[in-house]
C-alpha positions as CSV (number, residue, x, y, z in Angstrom):
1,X,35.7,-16.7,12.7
2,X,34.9,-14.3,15.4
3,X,33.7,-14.5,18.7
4,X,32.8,-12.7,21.4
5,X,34.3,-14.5,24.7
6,X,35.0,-14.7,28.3
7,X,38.7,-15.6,28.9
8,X,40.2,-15.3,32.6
9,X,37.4,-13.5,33.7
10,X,37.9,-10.9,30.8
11,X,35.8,-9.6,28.1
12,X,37.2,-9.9,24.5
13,X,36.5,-10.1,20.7
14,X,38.8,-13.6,20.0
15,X,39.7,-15.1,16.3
16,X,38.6,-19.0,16.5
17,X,38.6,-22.1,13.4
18,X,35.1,-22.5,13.0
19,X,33.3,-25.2,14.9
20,X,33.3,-28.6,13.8
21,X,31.5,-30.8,16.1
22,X,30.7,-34.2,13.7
23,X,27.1,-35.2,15.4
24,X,25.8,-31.4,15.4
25,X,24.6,-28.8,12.9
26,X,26.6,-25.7,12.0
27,X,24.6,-22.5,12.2
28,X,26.3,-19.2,10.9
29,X,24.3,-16.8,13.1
30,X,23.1,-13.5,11.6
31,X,21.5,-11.6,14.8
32,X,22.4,-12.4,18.2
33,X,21.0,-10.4,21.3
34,X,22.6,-9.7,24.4
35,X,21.0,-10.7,28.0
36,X,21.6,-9.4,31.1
37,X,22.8,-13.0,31.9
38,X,25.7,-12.4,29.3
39,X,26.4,-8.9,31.6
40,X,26.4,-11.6,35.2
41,X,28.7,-14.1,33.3
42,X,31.6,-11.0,32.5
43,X,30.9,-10.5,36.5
44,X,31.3,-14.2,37.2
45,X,28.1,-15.6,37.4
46,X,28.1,-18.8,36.7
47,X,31.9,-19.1,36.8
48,X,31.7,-19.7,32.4
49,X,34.3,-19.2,30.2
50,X,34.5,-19.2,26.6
51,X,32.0,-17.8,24.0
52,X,28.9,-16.2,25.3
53,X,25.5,-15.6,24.2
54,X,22.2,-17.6,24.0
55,X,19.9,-15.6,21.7
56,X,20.3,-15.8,18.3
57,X,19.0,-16.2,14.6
58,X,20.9,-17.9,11.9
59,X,21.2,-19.7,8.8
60,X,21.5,-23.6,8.8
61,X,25.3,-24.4,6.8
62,X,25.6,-28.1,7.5
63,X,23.8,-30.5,8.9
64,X,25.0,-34.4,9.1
65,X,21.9,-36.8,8.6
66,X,19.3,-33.8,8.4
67,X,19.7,-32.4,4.6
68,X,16.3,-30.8,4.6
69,X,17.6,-28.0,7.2
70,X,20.5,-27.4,4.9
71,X,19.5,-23.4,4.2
72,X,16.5,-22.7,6.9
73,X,16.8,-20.3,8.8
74,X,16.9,-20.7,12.4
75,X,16.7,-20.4,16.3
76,X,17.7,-22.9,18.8
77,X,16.9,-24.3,22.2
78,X,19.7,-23.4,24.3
79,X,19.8,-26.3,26.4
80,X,21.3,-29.8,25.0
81,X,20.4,-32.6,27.2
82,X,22.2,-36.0,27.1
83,X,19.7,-37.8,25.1
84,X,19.7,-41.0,27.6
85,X,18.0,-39.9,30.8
86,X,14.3,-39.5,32.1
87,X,14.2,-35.9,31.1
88,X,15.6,-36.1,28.1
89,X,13.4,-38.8,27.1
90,X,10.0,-37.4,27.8
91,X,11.8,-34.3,25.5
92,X,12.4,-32.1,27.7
93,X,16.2,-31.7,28.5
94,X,16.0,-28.0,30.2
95,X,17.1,-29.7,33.4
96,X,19.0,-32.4,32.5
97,X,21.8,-33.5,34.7
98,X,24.3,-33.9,32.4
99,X,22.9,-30.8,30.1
100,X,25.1,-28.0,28.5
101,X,23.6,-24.4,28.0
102,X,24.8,-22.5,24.8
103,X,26.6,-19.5,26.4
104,X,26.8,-20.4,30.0
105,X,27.4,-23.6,30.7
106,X,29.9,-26.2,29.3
107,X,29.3,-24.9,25.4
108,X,30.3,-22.0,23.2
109,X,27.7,-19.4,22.3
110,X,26.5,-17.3,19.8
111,X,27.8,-13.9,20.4
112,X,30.0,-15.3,17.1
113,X,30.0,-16.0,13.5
114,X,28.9,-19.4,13.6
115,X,27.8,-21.9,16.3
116,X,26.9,-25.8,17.3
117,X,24.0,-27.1,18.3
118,X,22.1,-30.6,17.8
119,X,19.6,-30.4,14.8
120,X,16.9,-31.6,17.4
121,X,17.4,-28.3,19.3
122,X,16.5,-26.1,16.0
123,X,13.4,-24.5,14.8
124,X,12.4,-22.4,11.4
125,X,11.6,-19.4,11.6
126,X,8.3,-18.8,9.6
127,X,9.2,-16.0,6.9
128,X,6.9,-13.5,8.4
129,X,9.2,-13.1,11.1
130,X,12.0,-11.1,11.1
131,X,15.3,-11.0,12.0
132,X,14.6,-8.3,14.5
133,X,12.1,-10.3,15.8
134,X,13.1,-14.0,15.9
135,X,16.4,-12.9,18.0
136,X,13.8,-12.5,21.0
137,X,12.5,-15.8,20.8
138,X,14.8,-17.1,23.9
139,X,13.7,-13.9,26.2
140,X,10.5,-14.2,25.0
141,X,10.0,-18.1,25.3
142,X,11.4,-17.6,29.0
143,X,8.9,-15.1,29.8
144,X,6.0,-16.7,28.6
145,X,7.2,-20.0,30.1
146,X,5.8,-18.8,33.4
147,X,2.4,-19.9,32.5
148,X,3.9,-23.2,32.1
149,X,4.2,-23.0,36.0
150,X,1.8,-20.9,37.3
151,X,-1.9,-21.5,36.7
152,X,-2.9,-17.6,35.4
153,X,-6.3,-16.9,34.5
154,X,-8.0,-13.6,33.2
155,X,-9.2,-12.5,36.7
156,X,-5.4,-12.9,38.0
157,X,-3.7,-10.0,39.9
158,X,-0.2,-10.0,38.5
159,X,2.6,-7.9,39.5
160,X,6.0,-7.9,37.4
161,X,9.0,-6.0,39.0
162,X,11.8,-4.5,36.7
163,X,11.4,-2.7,34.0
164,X,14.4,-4.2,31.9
165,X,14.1,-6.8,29.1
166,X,12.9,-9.3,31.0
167,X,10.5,-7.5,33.0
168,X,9.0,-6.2,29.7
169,X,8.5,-9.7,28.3
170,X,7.1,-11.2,30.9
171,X,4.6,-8.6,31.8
172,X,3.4,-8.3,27.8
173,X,3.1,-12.4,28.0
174,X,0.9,-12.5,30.9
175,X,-1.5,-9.4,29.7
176,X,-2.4,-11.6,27.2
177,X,-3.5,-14.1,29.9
178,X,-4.9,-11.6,32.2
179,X,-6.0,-8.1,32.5
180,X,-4.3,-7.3,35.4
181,X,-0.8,-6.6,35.3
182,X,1.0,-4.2,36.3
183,X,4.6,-3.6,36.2
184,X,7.0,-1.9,38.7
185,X,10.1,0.1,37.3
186,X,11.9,3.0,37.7
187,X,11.9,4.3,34.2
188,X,9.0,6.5,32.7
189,X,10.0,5.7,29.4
190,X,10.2,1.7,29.8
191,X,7.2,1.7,31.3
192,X,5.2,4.0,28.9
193,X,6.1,1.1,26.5
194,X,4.2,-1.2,28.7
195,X,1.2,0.8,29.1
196,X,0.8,0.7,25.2
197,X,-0.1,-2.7,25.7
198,X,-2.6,-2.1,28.7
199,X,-0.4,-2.8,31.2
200,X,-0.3,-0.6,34.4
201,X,3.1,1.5,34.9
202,X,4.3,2.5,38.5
203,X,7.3,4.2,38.8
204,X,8.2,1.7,42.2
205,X,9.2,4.0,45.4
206,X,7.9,1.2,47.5
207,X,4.3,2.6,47.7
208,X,2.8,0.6,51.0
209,X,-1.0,1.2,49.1
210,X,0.4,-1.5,46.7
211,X,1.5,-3.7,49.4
212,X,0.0,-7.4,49.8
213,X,-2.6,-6.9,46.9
214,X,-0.9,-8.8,44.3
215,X,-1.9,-12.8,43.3
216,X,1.2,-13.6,41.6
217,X,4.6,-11.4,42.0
218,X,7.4,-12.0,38.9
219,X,11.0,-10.6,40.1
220,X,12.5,-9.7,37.0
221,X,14.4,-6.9,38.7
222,X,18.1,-8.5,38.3
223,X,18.6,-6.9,41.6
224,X,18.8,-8.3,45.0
225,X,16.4,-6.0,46.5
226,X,13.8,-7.4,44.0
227,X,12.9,-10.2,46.1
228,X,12.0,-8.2,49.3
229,X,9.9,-5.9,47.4
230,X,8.3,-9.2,46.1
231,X,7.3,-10.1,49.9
232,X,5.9,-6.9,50.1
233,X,3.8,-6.9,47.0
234,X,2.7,-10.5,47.5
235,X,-0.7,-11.3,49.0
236,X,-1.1,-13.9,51.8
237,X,-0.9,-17.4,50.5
238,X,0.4,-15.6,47.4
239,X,3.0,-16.6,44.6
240,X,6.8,-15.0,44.1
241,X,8.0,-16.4,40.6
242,X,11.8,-16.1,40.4
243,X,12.9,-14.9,36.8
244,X,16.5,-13.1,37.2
245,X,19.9,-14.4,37.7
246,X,22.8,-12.5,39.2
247,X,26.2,-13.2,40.8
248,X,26.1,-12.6,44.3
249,X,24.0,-14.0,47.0
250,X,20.9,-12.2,48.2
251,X,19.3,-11.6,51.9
252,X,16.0,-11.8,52.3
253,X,13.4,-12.2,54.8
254,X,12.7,-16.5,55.2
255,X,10.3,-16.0,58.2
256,X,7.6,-13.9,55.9
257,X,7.1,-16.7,53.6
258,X,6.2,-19.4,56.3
259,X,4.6,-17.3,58.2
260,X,2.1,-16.1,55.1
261,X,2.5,-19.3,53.2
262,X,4.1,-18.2,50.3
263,X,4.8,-20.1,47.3
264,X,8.0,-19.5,46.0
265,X,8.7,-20.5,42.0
266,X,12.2,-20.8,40.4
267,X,11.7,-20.1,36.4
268,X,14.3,-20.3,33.9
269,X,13.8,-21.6,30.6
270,X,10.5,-21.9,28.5
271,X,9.7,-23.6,24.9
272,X,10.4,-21.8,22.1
273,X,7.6,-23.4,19.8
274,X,4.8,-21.2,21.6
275,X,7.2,-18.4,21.3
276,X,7.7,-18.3,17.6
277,X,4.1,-19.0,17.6
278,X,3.4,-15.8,19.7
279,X,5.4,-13.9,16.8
280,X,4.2,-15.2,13.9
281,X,0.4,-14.6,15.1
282,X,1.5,-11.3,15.3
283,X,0.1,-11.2,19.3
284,X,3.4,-9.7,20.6
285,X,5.4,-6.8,19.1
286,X,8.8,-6.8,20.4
287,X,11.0,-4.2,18.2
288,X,10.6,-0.7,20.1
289,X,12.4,-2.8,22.1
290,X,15.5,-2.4,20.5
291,X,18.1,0.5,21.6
292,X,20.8,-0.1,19.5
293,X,22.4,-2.7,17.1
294,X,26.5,-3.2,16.8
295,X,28.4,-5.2,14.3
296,X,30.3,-8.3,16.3
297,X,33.5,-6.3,15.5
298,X,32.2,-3.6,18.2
299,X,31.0,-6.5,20.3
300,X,33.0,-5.4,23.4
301,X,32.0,-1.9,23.0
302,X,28.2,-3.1,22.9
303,X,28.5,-5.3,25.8
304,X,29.2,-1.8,27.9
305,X,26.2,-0.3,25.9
306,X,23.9,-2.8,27.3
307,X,25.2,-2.4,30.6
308,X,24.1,1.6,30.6
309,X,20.8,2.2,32.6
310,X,17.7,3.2,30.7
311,X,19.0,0.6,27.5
312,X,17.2,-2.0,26.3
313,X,18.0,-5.0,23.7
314,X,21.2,-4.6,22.1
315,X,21.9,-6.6,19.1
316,X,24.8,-7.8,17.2
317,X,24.8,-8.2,13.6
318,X,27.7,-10.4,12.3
319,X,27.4,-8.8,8.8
């Protein structure tokens, strides 16, 4: 099979056997998206090599001890706990200590014609939910898993900063928690896709009017700089929730948040049950997000397509 991978810290389209782990199911993917957490991992985030890619759709070819999935189509929950440990046994293995992440941590991903993963980890996709759709569940289940944090309500003064993938998400999954969100970015036509939704677009050049009036503050920015515009956006006794991930390691101001008693909230992963569920009710529509799709052949040349400012989701289709 194919696969798109990470190999001493470079960036190519490999030829692998196809994956035969005994106790897990085999998936040949269909769709898989690419994150800007793919883009960090060619950078050396994370310091992963091998297979990358976390966002996916597929078709169940085999799986051990679970017939009935034999066929379904698919998503699955990227992280794969040890089974054995507090955590993991109140079902919830997103920060398990012993945990592997498809595509960035200690497990091959799905930017490839097939994958692993546990059964347990996989959910059908309802019918009414297309490809183009269900390949956002990850992103999507992420974004909304902020709520799963962060007590939001509809009187809630939210701002989101970045404009990006992630941005866009999370602003569209808390507007339908609140009616007041607004999201900073720096590209008229990201943002106009926002304001179809009734969320507020500024084109961010670090207005001071906009300063300290904000509830809750999401950095989505996958920029350094995003988290001191978040002190600056934040209101007194305010909440920063921490959504991107980049190589490198940020400066920022500690003194502001003890001296206004800021909450500071490290998000990563969310559910991807209320995700689907967000799809399939039709509450969320996430295809003008979509810039361009590539066949996994091209998967190196669409890896430097995502990376090009103004683009949105790029998808691979392994054909």
């Amino acid at each position: 099979m194919k696969a798109l991978r990470v190999e001493s810290g470079k960036l190519r389209l490999a030829e692998l056997s196809i994956p035969a782990a005994a106790d897990e199911a085999l998936i040949r993917v269909t769709r898989s998206g690419i994150c800007n957490t793919d883009l960090e991992i060619v950078r050396g985030y994370a310091g992963f090599e091998g297979t990358i890619g976390h966002e996916f759709v597929g078709v169940v070819e085999r799986a051990d001890g679970f017939p009935e999935m034999v066929g379904k189509r698919v998503v699955g929950e990227i992280n794969v706990g040890c089974g054995e440990c507090e955590l993991c046994r109140k079902d919830d293995p997103r920060h398990c200590p012993s945990r592997t992440v498809l595509g960035i941590k200690g497990r091959d991903g799905a930017h490839a014609e097939f994958l692993n993963l546990p059964a347990r980890n996989l959910i059908e996709v309802p019918d009414l939910i297309s490809d183009e759709q269900a390949v956002f569940t990850e992103p999507l289940a992420a974004a909304f898993g902020i709520t799963e944090q962060v007590k939001i309500e509809n009187a809630t003064n939210i701002a989101v900063i970045g404009d990006g993938k992630l941005g866009l998400l999370c602003a569209m999954t808390l507007r339908l928690r609140s009616n007041n969100v607004t999201l900073f970015g720096r590209h008229a036509s990201k943002l106009a896709i926002a304001e179809k939704r009734g969320i507020e677009g500024v084109v961010d050049v670090g207005a001071s009017d906009m300063n300290r009036r904000f509830d809750v503050v999401v950095e989505a920015s996958g920029s350094e700089t995003g988290f001191a515009r978040a002190l600056d956006l934040v209101k007194t006794r305010g909440k920063i929730v921490l959504k991107s991930t980049f190589h490198g390691k940020p400066q920022w101001e500690a003194w502001r948040v003890v001296v206004d008693e800021i909450t500071i909230v490290g998000s990563r992963c969310g559910r991807f049950k209320p995700a689907i569920d967000l799809l399939a009710e039709g509450k969320l529509d996430v295809t003008d997000m979509i810039s361009e799709e590539f066949r996994l052949d091209d998967g190196v040349k669409a890896m430097a397509a995502a990376a090009e400012k103004g683009i949105l989701k790029v998808l691979l289709s392994m054909g």
